[in-house]
N, C-alpha and C positions, 0 to 999 in steps of 0.2 A: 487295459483293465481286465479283460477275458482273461489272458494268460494271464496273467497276474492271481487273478483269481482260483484258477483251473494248475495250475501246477505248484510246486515245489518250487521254495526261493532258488536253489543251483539250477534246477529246471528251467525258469524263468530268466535267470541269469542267461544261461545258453540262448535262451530263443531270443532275446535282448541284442544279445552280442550279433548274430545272423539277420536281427534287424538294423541295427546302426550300421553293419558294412554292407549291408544293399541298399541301403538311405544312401550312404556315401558314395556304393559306386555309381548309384543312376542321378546321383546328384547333377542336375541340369538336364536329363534327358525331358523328354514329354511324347505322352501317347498321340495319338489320333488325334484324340477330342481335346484336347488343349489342357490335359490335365496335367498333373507331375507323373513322371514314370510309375514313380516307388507305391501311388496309390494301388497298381494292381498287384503285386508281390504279398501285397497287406491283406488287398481281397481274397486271393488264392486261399493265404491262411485262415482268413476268415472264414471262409466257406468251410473248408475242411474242419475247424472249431468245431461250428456249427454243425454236422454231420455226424461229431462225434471223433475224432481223430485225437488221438492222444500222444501219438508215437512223436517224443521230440524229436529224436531223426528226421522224419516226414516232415514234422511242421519248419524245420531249420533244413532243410531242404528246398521246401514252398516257398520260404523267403529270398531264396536265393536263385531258385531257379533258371530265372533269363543271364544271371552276370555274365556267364560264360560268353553266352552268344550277344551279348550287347555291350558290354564293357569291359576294358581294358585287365580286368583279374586273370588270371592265367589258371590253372587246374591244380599246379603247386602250392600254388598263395592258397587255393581254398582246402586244398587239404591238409594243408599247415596250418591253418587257421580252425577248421572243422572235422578235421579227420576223412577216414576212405570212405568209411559208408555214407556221408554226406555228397561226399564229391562222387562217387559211384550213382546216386540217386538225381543228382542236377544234371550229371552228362548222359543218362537216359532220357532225360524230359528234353536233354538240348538236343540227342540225336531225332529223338523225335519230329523235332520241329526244324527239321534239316531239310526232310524229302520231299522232293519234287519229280510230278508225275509227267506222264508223257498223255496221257488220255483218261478220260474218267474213269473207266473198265480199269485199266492200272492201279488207277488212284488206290480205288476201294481194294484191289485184292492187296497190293504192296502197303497199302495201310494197315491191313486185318494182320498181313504177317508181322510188319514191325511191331503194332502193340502187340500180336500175343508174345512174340520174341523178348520184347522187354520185361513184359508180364511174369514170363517164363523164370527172370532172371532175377527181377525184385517187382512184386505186384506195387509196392507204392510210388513206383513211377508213373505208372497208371495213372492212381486216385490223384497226384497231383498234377499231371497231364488234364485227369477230366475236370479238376475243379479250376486249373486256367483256361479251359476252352470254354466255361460256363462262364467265368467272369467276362471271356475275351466277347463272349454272344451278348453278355447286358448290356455291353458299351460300344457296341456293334453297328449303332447308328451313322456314324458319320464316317463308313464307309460306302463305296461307291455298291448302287443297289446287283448288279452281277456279282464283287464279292460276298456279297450278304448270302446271295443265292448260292453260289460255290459253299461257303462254310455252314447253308443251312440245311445241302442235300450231304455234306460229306459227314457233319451230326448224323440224321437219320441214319446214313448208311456205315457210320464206323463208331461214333462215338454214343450214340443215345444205347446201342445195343451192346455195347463191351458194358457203359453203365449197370445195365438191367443184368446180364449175367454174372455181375457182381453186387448184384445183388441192393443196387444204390435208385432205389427206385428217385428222389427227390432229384439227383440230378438228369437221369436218365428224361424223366417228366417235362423240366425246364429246360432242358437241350430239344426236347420233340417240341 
């Protein structure tokens, strides 16, 4: 009903289309907490709505973000299906969520470089990277409380501050 409301019927159409084939591809998956997958795909875009995001690319982006790295679609399928600058914008959010540190002092600096590197490259990697790691914090709970603590100092130290330099004080707020 939001987009619906908030764009142009072709507009609408698009973000439509980038909802049904991430409905489809996580069909059957489930998060942590027992929910359906596709619920956070939805949040992502939701948050970003709400923030003010209007850029269809971004929000058919948001939608689609994890397929790569959780389901079977390949990078051809989506950019046949969505075009480059779509598939450009999800394989930044999946490189993202690729790296893995060796120590915490790594973490944060190997973190700060890969976002500003992707930032560098297209900032809306970013906002859609910080509005999953804000959904991925509300539903946070029923992980084990050391995870909690890992993703609630590597917020403070990478993500609440790249927030606040761009200028997004609301998520910056709720990740601190």
């Amino acid at each position: 009903q939001k987009l619906k409301k908030n764009f142009s019927e072709a507009e609408f159409q698009e973000l439509k289309a980038a909802y049904d084939f991430s409905a489809a591809a996580h069909e059957g998956q489930k998060r942590q907490t027992g929910e359906p997958y596709f619920i956070h795909p939805c949040a992502v875009v939701n948050i970003l709505v709400d923030l003010g995001f209007d850029d269809v690319s971004t929000l058919v982006a948001a939608f689609l973000h994890d397929v790569l790295e959780d389901t079977p679609v390949t990078s051809d399928e989506l950019e046949q299906k969505f075009g480059k600058e779509v598939l450009e914008l999800v394989e930044g959010v999946t490189k993202l969520d690729k790296i893995k540190f060796v120590s915490a002092e790594d973490e944060q600096a190997e973190n700060l470089r890969k976002m500003f590197f992707a930032m560098a490259k297209d900032y809306r990697v970013i906002i859609i990277k910080l509005a999953d790691r804000l959904h991925n914090m509300r539903t946070i709970s029923c992980m084990p409380e050391q995870s909690r603590r890992d993703k609630a100092h590597e917020n403070m130290q990478v993500y609440a501050p790249i927030a606040h330099r761009l200028g997004i004080k609301t998520i910056k707020d709720e990740l601190e």
